[in-house]
C-alpha positions as CSV (number, residue, x, y, z in Angstrom):
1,X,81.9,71.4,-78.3
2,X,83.3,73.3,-75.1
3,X,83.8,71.1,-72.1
4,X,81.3,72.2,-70.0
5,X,83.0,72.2,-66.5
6,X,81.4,75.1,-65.4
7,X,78.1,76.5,-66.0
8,X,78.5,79.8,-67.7
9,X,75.9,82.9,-65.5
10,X,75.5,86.2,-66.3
11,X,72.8,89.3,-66.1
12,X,69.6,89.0,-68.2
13,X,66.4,91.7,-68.6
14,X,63.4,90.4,-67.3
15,X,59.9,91.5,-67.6
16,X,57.0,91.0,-65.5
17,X,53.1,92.5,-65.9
18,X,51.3,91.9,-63.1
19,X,47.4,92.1,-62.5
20,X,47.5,95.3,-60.6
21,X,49.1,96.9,-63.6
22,X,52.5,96.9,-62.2
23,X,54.7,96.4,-64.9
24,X,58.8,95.4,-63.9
25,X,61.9,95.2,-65.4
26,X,64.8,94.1,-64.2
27,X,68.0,92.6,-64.8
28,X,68.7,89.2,-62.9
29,X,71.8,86.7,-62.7
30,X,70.8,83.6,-64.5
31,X,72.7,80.6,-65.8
32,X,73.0,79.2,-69.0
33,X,71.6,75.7,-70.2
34,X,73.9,73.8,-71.6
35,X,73.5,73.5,-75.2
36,X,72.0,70.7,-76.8
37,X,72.2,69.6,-80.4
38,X,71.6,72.3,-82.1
39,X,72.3,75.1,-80.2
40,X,75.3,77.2,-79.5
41,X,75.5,80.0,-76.7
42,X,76.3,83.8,-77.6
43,X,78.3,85.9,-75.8
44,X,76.2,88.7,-76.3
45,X,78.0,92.3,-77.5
46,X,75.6,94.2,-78.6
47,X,71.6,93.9,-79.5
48,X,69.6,96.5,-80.7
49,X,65.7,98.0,-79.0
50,X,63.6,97.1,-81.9
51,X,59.5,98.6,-81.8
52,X,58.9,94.8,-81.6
53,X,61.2,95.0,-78.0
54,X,59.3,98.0,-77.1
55,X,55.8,96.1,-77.2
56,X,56.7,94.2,-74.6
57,X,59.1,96.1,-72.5
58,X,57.2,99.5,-72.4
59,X,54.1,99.1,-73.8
60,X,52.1,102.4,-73.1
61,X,53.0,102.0,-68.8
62,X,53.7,105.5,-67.5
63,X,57.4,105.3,-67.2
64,X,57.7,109.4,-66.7
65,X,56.5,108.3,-62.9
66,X,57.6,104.9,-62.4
67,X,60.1,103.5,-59.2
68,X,63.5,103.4,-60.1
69,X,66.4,101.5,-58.9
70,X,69.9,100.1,-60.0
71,X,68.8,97.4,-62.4
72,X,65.2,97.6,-61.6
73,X,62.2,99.9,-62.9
74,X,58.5,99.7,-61.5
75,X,56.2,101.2,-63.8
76,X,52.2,101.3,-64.0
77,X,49.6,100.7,-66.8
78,X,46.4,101.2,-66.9
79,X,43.5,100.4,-68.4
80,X,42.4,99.5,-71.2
81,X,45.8,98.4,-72.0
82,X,46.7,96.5,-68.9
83,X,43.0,94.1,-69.8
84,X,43.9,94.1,-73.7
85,X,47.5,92.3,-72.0
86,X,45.5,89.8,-69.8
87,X,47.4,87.1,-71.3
88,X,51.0,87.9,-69.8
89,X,49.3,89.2,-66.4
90,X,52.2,87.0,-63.7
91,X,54.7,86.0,-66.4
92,X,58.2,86.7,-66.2
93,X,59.0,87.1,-69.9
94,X,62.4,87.7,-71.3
95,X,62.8,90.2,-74.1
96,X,65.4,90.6,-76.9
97,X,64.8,89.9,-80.3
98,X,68.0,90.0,-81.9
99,X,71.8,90.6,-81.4
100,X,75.2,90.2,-82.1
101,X,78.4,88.4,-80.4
102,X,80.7,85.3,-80.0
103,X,80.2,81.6,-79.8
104,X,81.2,80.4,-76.6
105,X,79.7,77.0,-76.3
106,X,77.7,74.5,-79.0
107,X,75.4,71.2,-79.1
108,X,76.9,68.2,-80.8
109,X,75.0,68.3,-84.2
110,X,77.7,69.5,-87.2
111,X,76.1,73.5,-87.8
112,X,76.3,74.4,-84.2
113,X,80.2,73.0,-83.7
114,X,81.0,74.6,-87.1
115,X,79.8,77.9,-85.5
116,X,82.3,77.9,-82.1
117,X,84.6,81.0,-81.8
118,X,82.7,82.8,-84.2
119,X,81.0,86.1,-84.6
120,X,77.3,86.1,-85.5
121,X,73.8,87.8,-85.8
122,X,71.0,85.2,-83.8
123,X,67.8,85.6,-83.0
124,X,67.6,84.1,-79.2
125,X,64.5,86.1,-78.1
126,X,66.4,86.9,-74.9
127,X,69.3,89.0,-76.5
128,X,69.2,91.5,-73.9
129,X,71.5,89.5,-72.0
130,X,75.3,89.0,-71.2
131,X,75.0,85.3,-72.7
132,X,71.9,83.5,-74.7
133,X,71.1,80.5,-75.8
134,X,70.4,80.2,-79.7
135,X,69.7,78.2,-82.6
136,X,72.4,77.2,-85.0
137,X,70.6,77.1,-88.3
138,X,69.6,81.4,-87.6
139,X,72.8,82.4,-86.6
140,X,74.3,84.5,-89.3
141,X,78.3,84.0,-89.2
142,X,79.9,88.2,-89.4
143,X,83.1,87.2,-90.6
144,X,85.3,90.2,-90.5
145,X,82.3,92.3,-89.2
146,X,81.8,93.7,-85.7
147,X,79.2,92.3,-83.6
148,X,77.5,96.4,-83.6
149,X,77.7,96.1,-87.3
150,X,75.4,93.0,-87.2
151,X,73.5,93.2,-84.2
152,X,70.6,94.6,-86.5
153,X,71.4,91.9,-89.2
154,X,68.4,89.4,-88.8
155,X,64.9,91.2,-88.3
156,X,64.9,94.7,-90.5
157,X,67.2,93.2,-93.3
158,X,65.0,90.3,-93.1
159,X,61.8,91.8,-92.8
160,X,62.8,94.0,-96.0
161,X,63.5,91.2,-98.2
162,X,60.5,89.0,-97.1
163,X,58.5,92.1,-98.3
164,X,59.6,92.1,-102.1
165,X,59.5,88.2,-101.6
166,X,55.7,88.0,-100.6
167,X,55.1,91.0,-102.7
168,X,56.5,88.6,-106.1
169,X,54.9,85.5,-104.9
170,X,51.7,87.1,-105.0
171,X,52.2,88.8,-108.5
172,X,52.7,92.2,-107.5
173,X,55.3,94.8,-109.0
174,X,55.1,97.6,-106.3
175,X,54.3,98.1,-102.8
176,X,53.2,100.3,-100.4
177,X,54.8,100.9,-96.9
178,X,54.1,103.5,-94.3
179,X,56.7,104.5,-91.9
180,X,59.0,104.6,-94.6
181,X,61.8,106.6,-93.0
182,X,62.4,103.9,-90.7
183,X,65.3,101.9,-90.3
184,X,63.4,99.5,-91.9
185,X,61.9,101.5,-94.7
186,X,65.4,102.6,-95.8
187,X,66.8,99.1,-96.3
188,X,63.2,98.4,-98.2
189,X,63.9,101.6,-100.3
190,X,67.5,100.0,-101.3
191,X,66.1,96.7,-101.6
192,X,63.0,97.8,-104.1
193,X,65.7,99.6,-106.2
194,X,68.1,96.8,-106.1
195,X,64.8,94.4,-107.3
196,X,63.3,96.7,-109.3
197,X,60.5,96.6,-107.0
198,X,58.2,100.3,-107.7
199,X,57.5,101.6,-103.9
200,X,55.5,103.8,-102.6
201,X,56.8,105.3,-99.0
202,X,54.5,107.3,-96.7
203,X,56.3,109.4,-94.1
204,X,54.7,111.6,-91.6
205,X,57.6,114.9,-92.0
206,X,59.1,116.8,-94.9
207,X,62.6,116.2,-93.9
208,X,61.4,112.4,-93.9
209,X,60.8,113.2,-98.1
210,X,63.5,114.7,-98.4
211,X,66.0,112.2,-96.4
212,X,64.4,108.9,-98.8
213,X,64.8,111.3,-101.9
214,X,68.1,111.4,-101.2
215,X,68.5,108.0,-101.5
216,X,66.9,107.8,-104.7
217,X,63.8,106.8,-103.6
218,X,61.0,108.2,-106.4
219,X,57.7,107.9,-104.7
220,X,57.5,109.7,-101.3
221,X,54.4,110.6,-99.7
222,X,53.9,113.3,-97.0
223,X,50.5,112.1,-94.5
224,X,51.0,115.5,-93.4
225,X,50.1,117.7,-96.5
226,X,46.8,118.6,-97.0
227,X,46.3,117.3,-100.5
228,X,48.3,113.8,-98.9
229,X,45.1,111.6,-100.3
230,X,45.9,113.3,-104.1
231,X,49.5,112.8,-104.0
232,X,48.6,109.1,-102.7
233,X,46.3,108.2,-105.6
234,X,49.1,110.0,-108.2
235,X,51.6,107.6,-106.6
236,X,49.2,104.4,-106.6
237,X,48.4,105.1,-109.9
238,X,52.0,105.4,-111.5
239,X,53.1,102.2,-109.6
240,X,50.4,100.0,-109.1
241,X,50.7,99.2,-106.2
242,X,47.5,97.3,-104.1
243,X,49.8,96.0,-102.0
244,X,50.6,97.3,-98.5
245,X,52.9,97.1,-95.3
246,X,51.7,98.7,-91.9
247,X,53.7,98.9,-88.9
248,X,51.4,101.5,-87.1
249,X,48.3,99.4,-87.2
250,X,45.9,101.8,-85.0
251,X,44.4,104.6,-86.8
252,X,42.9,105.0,-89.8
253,X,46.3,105.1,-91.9
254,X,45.3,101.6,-93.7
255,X,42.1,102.8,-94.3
256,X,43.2,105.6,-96.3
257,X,45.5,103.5,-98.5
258,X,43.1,100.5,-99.3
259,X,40.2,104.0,-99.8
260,X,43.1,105.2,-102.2
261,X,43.5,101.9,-103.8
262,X,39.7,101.7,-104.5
263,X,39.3,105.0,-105.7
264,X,42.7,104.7,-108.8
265,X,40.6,101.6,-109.2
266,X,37.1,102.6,-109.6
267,X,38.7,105.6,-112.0
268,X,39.4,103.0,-114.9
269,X,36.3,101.4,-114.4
270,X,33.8,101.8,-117.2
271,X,30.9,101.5,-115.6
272,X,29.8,101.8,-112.0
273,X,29.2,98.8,-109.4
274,X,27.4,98.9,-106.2
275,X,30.6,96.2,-105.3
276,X,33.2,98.4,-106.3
277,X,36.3,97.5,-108.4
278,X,37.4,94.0,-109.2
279,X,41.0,95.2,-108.1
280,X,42.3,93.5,-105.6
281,X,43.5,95.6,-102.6
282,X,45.8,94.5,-99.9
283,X,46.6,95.8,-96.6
284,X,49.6,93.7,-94.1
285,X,50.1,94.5,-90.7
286,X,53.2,93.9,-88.9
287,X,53.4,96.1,-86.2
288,X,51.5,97.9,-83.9
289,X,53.0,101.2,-83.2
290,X,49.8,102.6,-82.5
291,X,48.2,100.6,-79.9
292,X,44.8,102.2,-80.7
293,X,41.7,100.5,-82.4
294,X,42.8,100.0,-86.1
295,X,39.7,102.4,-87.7
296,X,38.2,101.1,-91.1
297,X,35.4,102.6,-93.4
298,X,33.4,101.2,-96.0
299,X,34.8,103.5,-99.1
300,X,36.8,100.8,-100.7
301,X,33.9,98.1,-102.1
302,X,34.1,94.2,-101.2
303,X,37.6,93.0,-102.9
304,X,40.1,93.7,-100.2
305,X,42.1,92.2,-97.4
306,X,43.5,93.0,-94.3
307,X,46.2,90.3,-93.1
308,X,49.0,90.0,-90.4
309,X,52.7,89.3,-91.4
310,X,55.2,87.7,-88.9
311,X,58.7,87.4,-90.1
312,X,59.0,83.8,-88.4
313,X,56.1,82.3,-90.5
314,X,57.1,84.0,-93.7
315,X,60.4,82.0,-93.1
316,X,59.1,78.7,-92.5
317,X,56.7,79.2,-95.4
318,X,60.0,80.1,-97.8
319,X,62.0,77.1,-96.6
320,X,65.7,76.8,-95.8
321,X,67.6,77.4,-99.6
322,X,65.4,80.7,-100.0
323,X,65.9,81.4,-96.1
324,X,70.1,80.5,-96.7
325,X,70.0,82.7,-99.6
326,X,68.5,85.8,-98.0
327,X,70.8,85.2,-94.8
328,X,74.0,85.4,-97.8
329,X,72.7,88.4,-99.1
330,X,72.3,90.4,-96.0
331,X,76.1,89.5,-95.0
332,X,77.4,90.4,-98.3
333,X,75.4,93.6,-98.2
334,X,76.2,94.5,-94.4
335,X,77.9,97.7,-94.8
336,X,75.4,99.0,-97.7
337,X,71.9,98.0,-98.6
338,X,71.2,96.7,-94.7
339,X,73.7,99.0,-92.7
340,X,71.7,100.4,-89.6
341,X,72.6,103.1,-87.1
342,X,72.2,104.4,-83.6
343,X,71.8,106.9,-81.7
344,X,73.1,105.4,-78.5
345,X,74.4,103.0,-76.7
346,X,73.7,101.6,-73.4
347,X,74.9,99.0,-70.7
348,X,72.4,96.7,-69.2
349,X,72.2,98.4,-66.3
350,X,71.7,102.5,-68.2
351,X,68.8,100.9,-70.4
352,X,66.9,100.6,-67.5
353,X,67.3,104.4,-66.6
354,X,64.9,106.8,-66.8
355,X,66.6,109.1,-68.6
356,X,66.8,106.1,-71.6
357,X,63.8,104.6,-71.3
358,X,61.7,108.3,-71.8
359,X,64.0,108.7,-75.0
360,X,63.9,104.9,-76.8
361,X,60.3,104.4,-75.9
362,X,59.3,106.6,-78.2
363,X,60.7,104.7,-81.4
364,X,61.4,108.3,-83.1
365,X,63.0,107.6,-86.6
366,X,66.7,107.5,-86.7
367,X,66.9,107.3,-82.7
368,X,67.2,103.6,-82.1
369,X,69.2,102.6,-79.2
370,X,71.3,99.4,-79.0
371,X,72.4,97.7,-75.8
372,X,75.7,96.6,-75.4
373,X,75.6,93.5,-72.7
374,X,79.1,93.2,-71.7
375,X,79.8,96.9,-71.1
């Protein structure tokens, strides 16, 4: 490993909710731990503002009025979102999900020494930072790739794959996915057809159909239409699919695809039941863009199930040769099937202006922004 003759510091975002609803972020110079074992520090290059950043670094806090400094922004939230976060009130969290850059430093255990001087995708949870401290066994090595090329290489590509993988452990041909013009949603798209997975997308705009048609997708539903439920029950019926991903989560959005599940159900039924159909009907949620109650209705009998999905738990459930296999296909596919893009990029230091936090905050599709550290 490096000699470690001097500790390594450098700026990381912090944030802080406190009871009064003051919600702060700011960066901080902060020095490294030495790594141990396992780990290996990243010289962080470039990591990207995921919704999943967003639910802690934004939230729904009024940022159009807020107090602005030079690496420092004092927003306020109110209730009922500042009670529903109760849990965090005084805790000063880091943020980051994911990123991209060189190996500067590693434990002593054979993966993480293997790893030093190379490029790679990690998952610190602080990657919103100039350095972070990672674990060896979910760093991704980029080879020949830049670090802005994989700094999106773990969670959507991920994500996408552990779809079709739940969706065939749990005998399903199709699936369902709103927000489909996401980021996201467009590596599931290429991924289904890669599979021969059926999917169903649900977008909210017509250029939204028209951008997924365009990359072959078949099944593209418009929420906006006013015959959206018909066109829903068409699609459901010609894939099969009872089985759904939600990143919204408030709203009544799930409720209308386990009601249109029911109701392509109940039509093959041959006779009626006060139960409904036998079918079973499948809702996961794995986001909560909409921060509002999640709105259900009893329209879709007693055989259905609303569940959360994590990417971290879906991982340890798989195990490490299906979690090694995935990792190979994403970094064979990193230019193609799980390329992302961005709309801008932004220092430590600009991410915390107001000008970019009004414009990432809210997580319009195509926009994502992606923070380069060292700049």
């Amino acid at each position: 490993m490096q000699v470690w003759t001097m500790a390594i510091t450098g700026k990381q975002l912090f944030t802080t909710l406190e009871a009064d609803g003051s919600l702060t972020l700011e960066l901080d110079e902060v020095t490294v731990p030495e790594p141990q074992d396992n780990q290996v520090v990243v010289q962080m290059e470039a990591a990207p503002i995921n919704p999943s950043d967003l639910a802690i670094l934004t939230s729904k806090a009024d940022f159009e009025n807020a107090e602005y400094a030079p690496g420092r922004v004092v927003a306020k939230l109110d209730e009922p979102w500042l009670s529903g976060l109760r849990g965090r009130h005084g805790q000063r969290l880091v943020a980051g999900n994911e990123g991209a850059g060189v190996v500067v430093a590693t434990g002593d255990a054979p993966m993480a020494k293997a790893l030093m001087g190379q490029r790679v995708a990690c998952v610190p949870g602080h990657a919103f930072s100039q350095y972070a401290l990672a674990q060896a066994h979910l760093c991704l090595p980029l080879g020949e790739h830049s670090s802005e090329a994989g700094a999106s290489a773990f969670v959507n590509p991920m994500t996408a794959l552990g779809f079709v993988e739940t969706a065939k452990a749990e005998g399903h041909g199709a699936i369902l996915h709103l927000a489909a013009a996401s980021n996201l949603g467009q590596m599931l798209n290429r991924v289904c057809q890669e599979d021969g997975m059926k999917l169903v997308n649900i977008v909210r705009r017509e250029s939204q159909v028209e951008l997924l048609r365009s990359q072959g997708a078949e099944y593209v539903v418009n929420s906006s239409d006013e015959d959206f439920m018909a066109q829903l029950r068409a699609a459901i019926d010609a894939t099969g699919a009872f089985l759904g991903f939600d990143p919204i989560g408030g709203g009544t959005m799930t409720d209308a695809c386990l009601a249109a599940m029911e109701q392509v159900a109940a039509s093959k039924m041959s006779e009626y039941s006060r139960y409904g159909s036998t079918q079973d009907k499948k809702m996961y949620m794995y986001g909560r863009l909409d921060l509002n109650p999640t709105i259900l209705t009893p329209r879709y009998g007693l055989q259905w199930t609303i569940s959360g999905w994590l990417l971290t738990p879906f991982l340890q459930r798989a195990g490490l040769p299906t979690l090694i296999a995935m990792r190979q296909r994403v970094l064979e596919n990193l230019g193609t099937t799980f390329a992302s893009s961005y709309k801008a990029r932004v220092s430590l230091e600009q991410m915390l202006t107001k000008e970019a936090i009004l414009d990432y905050q809210q997580m319009k599709t195509g926009e994502k922004y992606l923070v380069t550290p060292q700049a």
